[in-house]
C-alpha positions in Angstrom: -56.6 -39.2 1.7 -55.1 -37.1 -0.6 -56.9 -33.9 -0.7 -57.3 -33.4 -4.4 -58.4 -36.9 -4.5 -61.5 -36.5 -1.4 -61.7 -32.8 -3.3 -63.0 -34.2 -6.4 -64.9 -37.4 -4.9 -64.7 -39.6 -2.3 -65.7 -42.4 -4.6 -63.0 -41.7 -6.1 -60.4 -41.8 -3.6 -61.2 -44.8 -2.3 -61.5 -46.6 -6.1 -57.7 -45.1 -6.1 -56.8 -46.5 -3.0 -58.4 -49.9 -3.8 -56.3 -50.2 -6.8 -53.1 -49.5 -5.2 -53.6 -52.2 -2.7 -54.5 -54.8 -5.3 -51.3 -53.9 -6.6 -49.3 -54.1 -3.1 -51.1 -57.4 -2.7 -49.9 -58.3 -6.7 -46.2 -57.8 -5.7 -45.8 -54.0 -5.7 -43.4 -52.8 -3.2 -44.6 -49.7 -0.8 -43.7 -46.2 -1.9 -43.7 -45.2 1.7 -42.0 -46.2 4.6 -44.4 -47.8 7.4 -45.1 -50.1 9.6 -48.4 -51.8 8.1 -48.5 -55.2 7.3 -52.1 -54.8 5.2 -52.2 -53.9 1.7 -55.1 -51.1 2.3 -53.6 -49.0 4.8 -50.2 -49.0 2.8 -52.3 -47.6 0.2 -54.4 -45.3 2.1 -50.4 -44.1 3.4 -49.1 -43.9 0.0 -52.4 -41.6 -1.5 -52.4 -39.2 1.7 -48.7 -39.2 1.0 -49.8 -37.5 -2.7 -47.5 -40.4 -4.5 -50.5 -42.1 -6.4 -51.1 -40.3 -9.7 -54.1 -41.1 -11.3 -56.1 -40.5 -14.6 -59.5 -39.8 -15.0 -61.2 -40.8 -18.1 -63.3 -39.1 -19.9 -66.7 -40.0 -20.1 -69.2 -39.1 -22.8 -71.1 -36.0 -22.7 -74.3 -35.5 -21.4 -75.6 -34.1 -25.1 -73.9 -38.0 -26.2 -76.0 -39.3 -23.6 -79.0 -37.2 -24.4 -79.3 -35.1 -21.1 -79.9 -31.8 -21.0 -76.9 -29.8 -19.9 -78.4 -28.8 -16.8 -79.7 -32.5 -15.6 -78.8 -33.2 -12.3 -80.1 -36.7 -11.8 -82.4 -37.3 -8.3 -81.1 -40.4 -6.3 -83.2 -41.9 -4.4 -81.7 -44.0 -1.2 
C-alpha cells in the first residue's frame, strides 16, 4: 500500500483501495499497467503505485463532540 496511506491508517488504506476498485469494476480503466484481471488487486497496484489521491474530511472536533482534548477512547474487542 501506499506508504502515506498504511502511515496514517490502515483503515484507511484499504477504504481507499476499496473505492478505487468499485470504480475499476464501474468502468474505470487501470492507471497502471498489469496483468490482473480483479478489480482489488488493480487497485491495491495503483495505491502502492502512489496514483490514488485522496481527501480526508474533516471531522468535528472533540470539544464539538464534548471530549476532553486528551480522551483516548478504550476499545474493547
Amino acid at each position: 500500500m501506499e506508504e502515506s496511506a498504511v502511515r496514517e491508517s490502515k483503515y484507511r488504506a484499504v477504504h481507499v483501495t476499496a473505492r478505487r476498485a468499485r470504480q475499476l469494476q464501474s468502468g474505470s480503466s487501470p492507471m497502471v499497467p498489469t496483468r490482473a484481471t480483479k478489480a482489488v488487486r488493480i487497485a491495491q497496484d495503483e495505491v502502492r503505485a502512489g496514483l490514488i489521491n485522496y481527501v480526508v474530511p474533516e471531522g468535528p472536533s472533540r470539544k464539538e463532540l464534548g471530549l476532553p482534548v486528551g480522551y483516548t477512547p478504550i476499545l474493547h474487542t
